[in-house]
N, CA, C and O atoms as a MOPAC input file, in Angstrom:
PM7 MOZYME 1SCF
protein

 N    115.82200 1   101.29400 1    88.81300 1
 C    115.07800 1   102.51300 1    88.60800 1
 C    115.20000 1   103.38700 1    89.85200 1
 O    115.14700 1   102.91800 1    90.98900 1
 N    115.38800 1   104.85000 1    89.54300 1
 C    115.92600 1   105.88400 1    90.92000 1
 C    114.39800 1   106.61800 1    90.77000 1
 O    113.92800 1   106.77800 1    89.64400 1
 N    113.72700 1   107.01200 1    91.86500 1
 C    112.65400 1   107.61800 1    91.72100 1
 C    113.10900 1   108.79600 1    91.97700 1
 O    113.95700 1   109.20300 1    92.77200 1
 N    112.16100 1   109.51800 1    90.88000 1
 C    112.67400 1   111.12300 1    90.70700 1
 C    112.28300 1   111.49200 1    91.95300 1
 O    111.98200 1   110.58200 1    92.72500 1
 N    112.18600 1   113.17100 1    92.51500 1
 C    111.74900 1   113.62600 1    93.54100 1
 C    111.34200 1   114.82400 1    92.60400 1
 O    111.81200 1   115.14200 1    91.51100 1
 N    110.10000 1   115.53100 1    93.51500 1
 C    109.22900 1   116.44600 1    92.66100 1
 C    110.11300 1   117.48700 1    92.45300 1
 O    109.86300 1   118.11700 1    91.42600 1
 N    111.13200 1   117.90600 1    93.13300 1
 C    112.34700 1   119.19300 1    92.46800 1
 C    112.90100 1   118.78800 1    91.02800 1
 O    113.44800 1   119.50000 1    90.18600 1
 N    112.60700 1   117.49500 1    91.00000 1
 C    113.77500 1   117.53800 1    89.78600 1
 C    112.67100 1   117.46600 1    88.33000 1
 O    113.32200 1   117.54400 1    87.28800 1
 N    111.58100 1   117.37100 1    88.17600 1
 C    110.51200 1   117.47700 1    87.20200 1
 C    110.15800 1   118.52300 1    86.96200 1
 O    110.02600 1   118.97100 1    85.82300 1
 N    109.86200 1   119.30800 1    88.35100 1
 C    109.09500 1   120.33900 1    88.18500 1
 C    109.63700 1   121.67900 1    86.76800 1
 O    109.04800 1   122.38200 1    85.94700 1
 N    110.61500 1   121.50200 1    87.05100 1
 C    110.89800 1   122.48000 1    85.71400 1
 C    110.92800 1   121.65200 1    84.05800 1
 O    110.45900 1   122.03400 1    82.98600 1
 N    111.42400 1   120.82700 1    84.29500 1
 C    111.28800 1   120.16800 1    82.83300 1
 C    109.45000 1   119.78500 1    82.22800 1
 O    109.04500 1   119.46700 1    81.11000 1
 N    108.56800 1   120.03800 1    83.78600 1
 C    107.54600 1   119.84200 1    83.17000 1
 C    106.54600 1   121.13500 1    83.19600 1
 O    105.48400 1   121.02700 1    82.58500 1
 N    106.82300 1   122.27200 1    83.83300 1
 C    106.75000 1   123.44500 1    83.19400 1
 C    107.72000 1   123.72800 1    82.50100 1
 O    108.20000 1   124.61900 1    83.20100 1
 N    108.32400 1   123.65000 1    81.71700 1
 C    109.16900 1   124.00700 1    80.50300 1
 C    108.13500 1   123.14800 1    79.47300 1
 O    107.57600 1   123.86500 1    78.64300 1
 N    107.81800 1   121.75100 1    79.42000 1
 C    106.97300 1   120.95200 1    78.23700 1
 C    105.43900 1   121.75600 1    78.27100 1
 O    104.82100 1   122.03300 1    77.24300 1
 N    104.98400 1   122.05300 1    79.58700 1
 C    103.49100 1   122.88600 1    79.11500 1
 C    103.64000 1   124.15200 1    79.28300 1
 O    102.89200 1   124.71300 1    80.08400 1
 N    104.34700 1   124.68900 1    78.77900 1
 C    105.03700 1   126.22100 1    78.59000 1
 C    103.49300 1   127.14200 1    79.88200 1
 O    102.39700 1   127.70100 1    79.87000 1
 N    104.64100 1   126.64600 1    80.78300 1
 C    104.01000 1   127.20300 1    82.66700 1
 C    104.88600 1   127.88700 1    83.45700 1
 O    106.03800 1   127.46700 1    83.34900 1
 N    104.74300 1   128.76600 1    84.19000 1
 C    105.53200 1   129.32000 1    85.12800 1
 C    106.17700 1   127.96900 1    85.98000 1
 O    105.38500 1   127.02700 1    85.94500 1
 N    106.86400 1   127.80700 1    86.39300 1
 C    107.55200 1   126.44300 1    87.11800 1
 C    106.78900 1   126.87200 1    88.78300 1
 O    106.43000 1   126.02400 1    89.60000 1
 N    106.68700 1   128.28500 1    88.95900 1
 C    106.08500 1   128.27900 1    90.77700 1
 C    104.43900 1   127.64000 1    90.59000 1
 O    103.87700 1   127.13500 1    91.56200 1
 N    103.67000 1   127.74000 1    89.05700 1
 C    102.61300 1   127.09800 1    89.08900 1
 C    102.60500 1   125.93000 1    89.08800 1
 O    101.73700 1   125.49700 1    89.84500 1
 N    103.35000 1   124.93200 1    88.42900 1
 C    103.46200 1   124.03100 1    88.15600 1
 C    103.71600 1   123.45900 1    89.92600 1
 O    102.88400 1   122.78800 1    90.53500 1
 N    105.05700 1   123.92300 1    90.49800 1
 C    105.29500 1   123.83300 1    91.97800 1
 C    104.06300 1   123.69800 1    92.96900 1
 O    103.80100 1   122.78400 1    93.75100 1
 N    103.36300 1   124.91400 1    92.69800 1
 C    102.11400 1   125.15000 1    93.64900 1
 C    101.15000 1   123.97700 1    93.36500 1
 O    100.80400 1   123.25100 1    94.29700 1
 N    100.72100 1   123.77300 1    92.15200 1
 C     99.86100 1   122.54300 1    91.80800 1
 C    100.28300 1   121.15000 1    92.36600 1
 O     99.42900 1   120.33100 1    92.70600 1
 N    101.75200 1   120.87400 1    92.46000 1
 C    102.33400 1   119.87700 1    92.86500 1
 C    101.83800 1   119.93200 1    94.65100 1
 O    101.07100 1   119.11500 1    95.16100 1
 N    102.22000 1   120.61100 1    95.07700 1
 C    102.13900 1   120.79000 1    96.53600 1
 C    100.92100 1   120.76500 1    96.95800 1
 O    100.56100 1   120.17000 1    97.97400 1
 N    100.28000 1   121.33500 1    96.29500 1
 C     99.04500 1   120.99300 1    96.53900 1
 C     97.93900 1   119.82700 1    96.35300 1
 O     97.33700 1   119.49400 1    97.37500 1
 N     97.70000 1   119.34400 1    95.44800 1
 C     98.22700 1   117.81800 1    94.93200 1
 C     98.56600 1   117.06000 1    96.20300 1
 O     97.56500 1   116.52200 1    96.67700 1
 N     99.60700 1   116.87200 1    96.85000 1
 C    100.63600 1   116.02900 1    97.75700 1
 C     99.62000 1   115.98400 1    99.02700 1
 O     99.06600 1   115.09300 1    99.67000 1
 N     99.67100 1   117.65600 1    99.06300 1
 C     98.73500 1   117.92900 1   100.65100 1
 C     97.27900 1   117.64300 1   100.98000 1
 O     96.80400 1   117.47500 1   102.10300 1
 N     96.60500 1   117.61400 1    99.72000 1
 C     95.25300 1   117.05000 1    99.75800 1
 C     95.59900 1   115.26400 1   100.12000 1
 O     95.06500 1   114.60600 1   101.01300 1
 N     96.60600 1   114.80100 1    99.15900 1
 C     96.05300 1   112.86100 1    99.92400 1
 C     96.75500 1   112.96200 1   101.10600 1
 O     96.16600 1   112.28400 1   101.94800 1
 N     97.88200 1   113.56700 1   101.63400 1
 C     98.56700 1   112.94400 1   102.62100 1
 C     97.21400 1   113.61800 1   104.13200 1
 O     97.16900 1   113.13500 1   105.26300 1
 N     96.42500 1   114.63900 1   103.67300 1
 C     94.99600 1   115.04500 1   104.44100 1
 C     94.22500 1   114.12100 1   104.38000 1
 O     93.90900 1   113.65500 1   105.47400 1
 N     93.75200 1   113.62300 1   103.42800 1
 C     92.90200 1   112.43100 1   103.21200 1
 C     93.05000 1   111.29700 1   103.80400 1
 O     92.09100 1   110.61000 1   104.15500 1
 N     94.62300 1   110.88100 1   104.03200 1
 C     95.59600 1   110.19500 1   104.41500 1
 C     95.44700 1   110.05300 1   106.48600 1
 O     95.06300 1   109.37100 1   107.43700 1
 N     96.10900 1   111.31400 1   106.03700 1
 C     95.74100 1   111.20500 1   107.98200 1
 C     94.58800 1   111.87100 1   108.82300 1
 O     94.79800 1   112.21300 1   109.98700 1
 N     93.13400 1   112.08200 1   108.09900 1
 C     92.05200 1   112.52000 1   108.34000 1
 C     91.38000 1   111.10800 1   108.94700 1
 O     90.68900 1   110.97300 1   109.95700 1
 N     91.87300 1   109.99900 1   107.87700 1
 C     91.31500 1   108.99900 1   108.00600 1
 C     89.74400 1   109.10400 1   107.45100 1
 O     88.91600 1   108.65600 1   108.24400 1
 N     89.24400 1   109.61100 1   106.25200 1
 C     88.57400 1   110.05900 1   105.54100 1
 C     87.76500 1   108.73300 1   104.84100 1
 O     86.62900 1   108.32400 1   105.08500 1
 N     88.79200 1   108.20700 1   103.86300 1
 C     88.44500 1   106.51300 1   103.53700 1
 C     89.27600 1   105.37000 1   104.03400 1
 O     90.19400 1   105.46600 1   104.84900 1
 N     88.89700 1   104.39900 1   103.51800 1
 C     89.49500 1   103.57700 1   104.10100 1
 C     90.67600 1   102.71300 1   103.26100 1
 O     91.51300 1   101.91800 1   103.68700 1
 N     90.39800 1   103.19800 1   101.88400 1
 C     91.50700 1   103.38700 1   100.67500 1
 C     91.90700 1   104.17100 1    99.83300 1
 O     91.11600 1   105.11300 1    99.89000 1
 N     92.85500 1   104.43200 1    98.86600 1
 C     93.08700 1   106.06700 1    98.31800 1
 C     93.72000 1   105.09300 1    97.40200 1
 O     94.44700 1   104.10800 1    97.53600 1
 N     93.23800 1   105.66000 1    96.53500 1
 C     93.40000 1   105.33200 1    94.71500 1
 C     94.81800 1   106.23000 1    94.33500 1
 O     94.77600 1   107.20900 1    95.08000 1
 N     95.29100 1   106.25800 1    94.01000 1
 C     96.52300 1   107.50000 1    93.40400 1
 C     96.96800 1   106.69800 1    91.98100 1
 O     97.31200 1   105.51900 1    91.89200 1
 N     96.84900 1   107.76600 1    90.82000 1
 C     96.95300 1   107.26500 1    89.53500 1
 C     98.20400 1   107.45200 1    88.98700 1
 O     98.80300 1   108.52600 1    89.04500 1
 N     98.60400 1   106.50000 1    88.48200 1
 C     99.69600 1   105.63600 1    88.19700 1
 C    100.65300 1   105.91600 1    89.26700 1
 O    101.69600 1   106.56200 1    89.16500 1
 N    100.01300 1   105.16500 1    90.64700 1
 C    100.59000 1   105.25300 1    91.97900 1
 C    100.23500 1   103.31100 1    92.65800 1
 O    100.88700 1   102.43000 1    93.21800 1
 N     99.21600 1   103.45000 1    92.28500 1
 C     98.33600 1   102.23500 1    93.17800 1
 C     97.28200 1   103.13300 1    94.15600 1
 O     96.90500 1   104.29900 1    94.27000 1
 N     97.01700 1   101.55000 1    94.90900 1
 C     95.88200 1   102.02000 1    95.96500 1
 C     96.53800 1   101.69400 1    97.07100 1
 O     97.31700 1   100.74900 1    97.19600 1
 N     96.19500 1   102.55100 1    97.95800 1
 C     96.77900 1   102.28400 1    99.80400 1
 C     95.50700 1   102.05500 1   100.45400 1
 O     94.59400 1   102.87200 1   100.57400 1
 N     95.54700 1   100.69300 1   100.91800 1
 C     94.09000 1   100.31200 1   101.68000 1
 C     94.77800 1   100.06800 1   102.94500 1
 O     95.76100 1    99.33600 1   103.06000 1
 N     94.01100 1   100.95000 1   104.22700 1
 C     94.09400 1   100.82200 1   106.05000 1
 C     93.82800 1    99.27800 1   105.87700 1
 O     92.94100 1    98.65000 1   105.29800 1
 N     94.97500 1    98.90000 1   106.62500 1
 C     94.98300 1    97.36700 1   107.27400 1
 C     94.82000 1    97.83800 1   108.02600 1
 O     95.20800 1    98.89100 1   108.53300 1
 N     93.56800 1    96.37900 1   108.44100 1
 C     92.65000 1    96.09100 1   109.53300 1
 C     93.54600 1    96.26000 1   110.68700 1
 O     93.35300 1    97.31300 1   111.29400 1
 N     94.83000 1    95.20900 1   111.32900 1
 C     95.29300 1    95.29900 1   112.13000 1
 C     96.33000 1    96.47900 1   112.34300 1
 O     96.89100 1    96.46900 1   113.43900 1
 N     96.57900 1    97.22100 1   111.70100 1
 C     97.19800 1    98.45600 1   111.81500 1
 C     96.07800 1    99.09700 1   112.96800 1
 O     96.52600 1    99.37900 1   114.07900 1
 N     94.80600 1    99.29200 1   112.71500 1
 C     93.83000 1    99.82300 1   113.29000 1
 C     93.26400 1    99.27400 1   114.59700 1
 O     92.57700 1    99.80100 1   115.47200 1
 N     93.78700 1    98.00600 1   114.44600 1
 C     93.63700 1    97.51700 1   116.23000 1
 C     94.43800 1    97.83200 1   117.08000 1
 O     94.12600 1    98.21900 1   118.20700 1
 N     95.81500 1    97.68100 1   116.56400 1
 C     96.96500 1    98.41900 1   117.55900 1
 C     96.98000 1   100.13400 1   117.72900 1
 O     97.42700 1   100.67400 1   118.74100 1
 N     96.32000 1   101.01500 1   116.37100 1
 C     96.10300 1   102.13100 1   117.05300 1
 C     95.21200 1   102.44100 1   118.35700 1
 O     95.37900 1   103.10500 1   119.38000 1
 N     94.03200 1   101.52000 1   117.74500 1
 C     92.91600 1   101.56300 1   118.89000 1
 C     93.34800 1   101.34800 1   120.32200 1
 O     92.99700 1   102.15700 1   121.18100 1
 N     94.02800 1   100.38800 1   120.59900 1
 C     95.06700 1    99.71000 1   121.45100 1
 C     95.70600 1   100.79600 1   122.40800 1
 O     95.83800 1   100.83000 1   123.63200 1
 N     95.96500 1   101.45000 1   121.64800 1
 C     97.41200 1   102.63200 1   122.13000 1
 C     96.72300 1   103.80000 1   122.33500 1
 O     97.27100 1   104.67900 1   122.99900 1
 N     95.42400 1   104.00800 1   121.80900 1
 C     95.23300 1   105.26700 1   122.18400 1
 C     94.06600 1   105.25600 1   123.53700 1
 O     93.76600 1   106.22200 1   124.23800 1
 N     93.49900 1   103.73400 1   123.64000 1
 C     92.91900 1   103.60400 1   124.99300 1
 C     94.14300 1   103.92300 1   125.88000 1
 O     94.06500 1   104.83800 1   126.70000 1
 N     95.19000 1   103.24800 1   125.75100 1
 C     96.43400 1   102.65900 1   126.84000 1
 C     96.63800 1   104.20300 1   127.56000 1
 O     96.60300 1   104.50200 1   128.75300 1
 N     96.86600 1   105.06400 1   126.34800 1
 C     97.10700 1   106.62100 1   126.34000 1
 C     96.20000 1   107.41900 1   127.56200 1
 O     96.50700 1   108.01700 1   128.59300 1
 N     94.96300 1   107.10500 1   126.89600 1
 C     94.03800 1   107.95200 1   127.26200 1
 C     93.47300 1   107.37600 1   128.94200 1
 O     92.62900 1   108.01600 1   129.57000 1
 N     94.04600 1   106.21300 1   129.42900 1
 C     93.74500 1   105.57700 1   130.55400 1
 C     94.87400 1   105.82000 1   131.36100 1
 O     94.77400 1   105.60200 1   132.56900 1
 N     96.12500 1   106.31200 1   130.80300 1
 C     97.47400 1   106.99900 1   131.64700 1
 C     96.83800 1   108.18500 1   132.25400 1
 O     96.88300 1   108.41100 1   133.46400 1
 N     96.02700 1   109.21100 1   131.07700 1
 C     95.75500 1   110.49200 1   131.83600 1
 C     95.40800 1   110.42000 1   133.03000 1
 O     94.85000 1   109.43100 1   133.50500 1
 N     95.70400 1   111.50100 1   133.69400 1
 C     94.91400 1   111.88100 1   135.26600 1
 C     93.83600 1   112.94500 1   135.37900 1
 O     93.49300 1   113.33800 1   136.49400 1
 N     93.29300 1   113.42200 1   134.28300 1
 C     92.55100 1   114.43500 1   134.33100 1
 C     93.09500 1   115.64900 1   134.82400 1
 O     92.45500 1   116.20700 1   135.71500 1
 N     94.21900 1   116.20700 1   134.39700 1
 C     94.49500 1   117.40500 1   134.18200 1
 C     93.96000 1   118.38900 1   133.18300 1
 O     93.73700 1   118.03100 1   132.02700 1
 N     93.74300 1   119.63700 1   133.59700 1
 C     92.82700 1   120.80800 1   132.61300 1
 C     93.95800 1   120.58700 1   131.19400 1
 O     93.46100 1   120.73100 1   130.07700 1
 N     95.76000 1   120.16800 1   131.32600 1
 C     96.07100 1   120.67700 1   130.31300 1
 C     95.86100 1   119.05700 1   129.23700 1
 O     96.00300 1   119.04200 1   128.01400 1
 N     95.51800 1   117.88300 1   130.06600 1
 C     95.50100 1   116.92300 1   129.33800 1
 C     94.28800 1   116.71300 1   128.41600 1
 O     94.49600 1   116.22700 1   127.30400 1
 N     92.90700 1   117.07300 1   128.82600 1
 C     91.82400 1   117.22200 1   128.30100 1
 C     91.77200 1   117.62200 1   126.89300 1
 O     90.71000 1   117.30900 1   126.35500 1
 N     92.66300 1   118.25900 1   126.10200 1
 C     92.41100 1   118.77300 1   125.01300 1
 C     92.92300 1   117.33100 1   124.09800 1
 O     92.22100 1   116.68400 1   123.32000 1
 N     94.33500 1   117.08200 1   124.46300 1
 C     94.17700 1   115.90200 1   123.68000 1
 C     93.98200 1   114.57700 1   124.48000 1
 O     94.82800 1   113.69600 1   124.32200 1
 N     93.04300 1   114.38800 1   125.23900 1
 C     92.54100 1   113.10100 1   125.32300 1
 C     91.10600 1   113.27100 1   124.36000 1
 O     90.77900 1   112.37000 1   123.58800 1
 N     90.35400 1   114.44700 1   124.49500 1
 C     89.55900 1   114.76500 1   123.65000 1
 C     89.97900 1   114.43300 1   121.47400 1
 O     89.26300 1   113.83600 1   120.67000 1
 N     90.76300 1   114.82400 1   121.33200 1
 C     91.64400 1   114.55600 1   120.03300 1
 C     91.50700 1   113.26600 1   119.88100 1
 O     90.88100 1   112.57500 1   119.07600 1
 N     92.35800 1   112.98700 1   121.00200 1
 C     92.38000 1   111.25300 1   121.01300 1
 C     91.22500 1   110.32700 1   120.54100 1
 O     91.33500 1   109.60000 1   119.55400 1
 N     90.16400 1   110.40100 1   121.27700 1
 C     88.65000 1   109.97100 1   121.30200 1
 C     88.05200 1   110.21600 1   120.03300 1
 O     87.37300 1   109.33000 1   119.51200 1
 N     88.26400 1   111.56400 1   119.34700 1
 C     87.58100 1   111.72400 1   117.94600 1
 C     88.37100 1   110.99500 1   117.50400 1
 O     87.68000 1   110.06100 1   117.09800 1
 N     90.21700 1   110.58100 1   117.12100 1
 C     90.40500 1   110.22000 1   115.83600 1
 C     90.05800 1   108.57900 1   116.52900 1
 O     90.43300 1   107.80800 1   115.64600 1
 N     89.71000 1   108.04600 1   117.28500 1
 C     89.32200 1   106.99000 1   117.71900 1
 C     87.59300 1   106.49700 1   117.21200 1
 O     87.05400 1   105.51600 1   116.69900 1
 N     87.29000 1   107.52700 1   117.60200 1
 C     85.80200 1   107.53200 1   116.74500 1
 C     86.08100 1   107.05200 1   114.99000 1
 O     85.51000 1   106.04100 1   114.58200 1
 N     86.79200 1   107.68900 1   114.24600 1
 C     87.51200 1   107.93700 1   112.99100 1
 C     87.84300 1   106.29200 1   112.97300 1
 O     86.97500 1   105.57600 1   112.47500 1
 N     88.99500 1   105.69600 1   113.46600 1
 C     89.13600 1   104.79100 1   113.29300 1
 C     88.16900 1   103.66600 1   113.33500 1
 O     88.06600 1   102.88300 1   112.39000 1
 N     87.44500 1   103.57300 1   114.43900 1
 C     86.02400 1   102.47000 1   114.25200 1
 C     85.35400 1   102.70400 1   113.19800 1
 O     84.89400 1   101.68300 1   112.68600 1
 N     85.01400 1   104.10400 1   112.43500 1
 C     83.85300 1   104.11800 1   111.37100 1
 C     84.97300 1   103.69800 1   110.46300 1
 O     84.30900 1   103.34000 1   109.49000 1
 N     86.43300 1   103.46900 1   110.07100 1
 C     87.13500 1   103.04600 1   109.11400 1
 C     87.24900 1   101.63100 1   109.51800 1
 O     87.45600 1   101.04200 1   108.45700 1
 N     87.23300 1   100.99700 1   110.21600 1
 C     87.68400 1    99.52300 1   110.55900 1
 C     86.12300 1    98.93900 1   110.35700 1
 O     86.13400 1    97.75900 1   110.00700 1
 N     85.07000 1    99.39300 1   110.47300 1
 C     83.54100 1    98.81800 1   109.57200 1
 C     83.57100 1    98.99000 1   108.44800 1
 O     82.77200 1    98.32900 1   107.78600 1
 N     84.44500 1    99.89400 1   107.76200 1
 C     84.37400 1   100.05700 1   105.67100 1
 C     84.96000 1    99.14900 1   105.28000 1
 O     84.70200 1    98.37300 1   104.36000 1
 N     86.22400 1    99.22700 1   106.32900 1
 C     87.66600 1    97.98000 1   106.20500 1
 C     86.93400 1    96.32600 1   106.02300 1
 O     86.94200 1    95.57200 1   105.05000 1
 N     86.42900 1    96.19000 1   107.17200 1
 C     85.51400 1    94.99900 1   107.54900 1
 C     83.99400 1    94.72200 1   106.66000 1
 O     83.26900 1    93.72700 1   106.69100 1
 N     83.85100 1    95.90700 1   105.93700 1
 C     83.05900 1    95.62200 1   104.79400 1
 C     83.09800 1    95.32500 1   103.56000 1
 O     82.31000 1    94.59300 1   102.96000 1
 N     84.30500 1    96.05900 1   103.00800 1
 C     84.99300 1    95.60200 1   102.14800 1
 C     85.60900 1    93.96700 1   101.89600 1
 O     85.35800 1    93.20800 1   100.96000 1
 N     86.61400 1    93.71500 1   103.25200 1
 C     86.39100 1    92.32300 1   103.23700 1
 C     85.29500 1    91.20700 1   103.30200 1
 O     85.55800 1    90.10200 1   102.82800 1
 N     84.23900 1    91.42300 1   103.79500 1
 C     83.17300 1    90.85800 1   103.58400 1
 C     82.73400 1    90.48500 1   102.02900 1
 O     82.38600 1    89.43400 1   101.49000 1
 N     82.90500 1    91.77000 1   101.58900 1
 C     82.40600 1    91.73900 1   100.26600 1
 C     82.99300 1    91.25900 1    99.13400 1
 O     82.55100 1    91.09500 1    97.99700 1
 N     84.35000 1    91.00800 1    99.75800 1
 C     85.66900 1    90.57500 1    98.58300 1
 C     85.44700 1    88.92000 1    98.95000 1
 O     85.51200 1    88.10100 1    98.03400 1
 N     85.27500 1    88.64000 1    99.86000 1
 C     85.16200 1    87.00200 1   100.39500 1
 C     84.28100 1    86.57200 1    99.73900 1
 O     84.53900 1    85.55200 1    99.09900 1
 N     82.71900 1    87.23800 1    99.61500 1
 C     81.75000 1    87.27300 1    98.98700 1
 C     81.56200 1    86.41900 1    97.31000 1
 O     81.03600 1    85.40400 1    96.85400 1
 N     82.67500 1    88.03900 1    96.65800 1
 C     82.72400 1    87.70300 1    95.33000 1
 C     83.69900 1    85.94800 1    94.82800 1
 O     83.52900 1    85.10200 1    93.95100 1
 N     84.61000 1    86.12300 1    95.87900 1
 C     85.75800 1    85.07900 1    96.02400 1
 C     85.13500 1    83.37200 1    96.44400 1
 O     85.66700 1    82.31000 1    96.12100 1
 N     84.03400 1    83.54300 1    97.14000 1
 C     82.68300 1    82.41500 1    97.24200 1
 C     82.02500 1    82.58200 1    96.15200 1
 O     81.29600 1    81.59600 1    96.04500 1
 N     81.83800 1    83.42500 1    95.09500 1
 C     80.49000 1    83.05000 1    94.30000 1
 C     81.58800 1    82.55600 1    93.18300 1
 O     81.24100 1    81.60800 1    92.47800 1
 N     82.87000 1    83.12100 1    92.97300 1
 C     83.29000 1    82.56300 1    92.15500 1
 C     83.49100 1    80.61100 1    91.87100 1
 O     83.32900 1    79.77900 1    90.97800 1
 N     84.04400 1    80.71800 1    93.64700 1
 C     84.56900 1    79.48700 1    93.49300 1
 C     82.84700 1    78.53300 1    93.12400 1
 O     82.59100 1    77.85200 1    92.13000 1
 N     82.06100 1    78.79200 1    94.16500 1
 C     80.60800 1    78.47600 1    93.96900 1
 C     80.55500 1    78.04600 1    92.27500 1
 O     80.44700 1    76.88200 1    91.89000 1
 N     80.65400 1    79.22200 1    91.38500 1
 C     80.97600 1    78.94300 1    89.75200 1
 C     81.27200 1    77.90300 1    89.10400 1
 O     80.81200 1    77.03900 1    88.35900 1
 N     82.32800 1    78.30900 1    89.70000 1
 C     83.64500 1    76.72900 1    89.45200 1
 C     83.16600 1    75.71700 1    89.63200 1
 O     83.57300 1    74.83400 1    88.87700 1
 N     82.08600 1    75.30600 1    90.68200 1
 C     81.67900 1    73.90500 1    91.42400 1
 C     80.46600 1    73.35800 1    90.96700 1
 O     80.15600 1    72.16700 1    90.98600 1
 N     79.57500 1    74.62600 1    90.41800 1
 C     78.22300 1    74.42500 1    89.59400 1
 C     78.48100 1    73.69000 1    88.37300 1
 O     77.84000 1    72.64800 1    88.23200 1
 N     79.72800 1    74.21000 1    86.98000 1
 C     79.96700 1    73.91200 1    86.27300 1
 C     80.45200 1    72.24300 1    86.06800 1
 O     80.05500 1    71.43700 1    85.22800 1
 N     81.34600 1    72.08700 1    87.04400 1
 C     81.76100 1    70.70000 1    86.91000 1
 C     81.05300 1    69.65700 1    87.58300 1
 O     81.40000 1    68.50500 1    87.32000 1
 N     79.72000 1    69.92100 1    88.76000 1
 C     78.68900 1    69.22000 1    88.70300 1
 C     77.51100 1    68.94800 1    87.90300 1
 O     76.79900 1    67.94700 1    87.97800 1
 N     77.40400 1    69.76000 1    87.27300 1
 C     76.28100 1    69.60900 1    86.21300 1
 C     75.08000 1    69.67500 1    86.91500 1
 O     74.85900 1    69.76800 1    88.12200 1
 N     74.19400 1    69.59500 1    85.75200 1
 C     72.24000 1    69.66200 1    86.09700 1
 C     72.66200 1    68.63700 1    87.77300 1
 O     73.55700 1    67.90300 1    88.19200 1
 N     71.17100 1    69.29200 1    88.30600 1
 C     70.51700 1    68.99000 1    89.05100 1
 C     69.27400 1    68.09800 1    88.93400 1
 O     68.12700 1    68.40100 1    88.60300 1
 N     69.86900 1    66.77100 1    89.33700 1
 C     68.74200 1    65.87900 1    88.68100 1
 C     67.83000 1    65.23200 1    90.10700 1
 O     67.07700 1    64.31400 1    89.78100 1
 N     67.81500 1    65.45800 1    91.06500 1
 C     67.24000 1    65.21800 1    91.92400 1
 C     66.35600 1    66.44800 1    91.87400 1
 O     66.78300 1    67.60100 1    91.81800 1
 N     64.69400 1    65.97800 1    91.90900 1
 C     63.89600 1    66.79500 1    92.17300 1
 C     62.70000 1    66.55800 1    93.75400 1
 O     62.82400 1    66.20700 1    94.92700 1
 N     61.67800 1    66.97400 1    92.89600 1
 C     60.83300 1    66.71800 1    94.34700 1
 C     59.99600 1    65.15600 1    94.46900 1
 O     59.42500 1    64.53700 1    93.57100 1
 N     60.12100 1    64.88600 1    95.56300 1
 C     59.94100 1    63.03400 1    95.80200 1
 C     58.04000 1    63.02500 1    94.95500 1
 O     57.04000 1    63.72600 1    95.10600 1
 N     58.36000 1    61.93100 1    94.17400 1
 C     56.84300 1    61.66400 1    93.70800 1
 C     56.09000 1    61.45300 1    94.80700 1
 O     56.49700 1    61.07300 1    95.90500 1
 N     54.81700 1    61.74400 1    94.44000 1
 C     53.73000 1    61.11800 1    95.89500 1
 C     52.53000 1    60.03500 1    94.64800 1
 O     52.26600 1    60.31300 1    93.47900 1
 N     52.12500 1    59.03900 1    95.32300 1
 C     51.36300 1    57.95800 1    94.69800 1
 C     49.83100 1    58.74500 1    95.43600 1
 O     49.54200 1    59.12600 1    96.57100 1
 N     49.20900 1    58.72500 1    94.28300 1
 C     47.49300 1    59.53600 1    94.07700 1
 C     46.87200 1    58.73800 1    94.41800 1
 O     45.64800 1    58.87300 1    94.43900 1

């Protein structure tokens, strides 16, 4: 299978919803530029795209950014012209920690379901609970 590229649709699919092809174009582009924003805003911490899949930030992707942009920001010397992006730096660093706690919550929560299942599994093939509370003599 050759994956199309959006030049080569765009007219056959304004031609099927009888559309100007620059609308159809513009919608496309626009479309693209909102996730790949979402994308490198660092906005969530996964992006759904339909009949695409989902792209979920690995955790360790996000340690080695973190990594690199201390390393970065500890090269500077405090120059007036460096300040603007060591400043940059620090917000999308901010960005990344509040995504590596959604990241780290999410897994929590998937481990979670992945314990109650197995938990399931282990209830069933032990059966009742026949030990109760110890008699006491009156």
């Amino acid at each position: 299978m050759v994956p199309k590229k959006a030049k080569d649709f765009k007219k056959s699919t304004a031609e099927d919803l009888t559309l100007p092809e620059e609308l159809v174009s513009d919608l496309i582009n626009f479309y693209w530029a909102k996730v790949r924003n979402h994308i490198s805003n660092l906005e969530y911490e996964a992006i759904e795209i339909t009949n695409l899949g989902t792209f979920k930030v690995k955790n360790w992707i996000i340690d080695e950014t973190i990594v690199k942009y201390k390393q970065y920001i500890d090269r500077m010397h405090g120059k007036f012209s460096e300040h603007i992006v060591k400043k940059e730096l620090e917000e999308r660093m901010q960005k990344l920690e509040k995504i590596k706690s959604l990241v780290e919550e999410r897994e929590i929560k998937f481990k979670e379901i992945r314990d109650a299942r197995k938990n399931k599994n282990n209830l069933e093939e032990q059966g009742p609970d026949t030990s109760g509370p110890p008699e006491q003599d009156l």
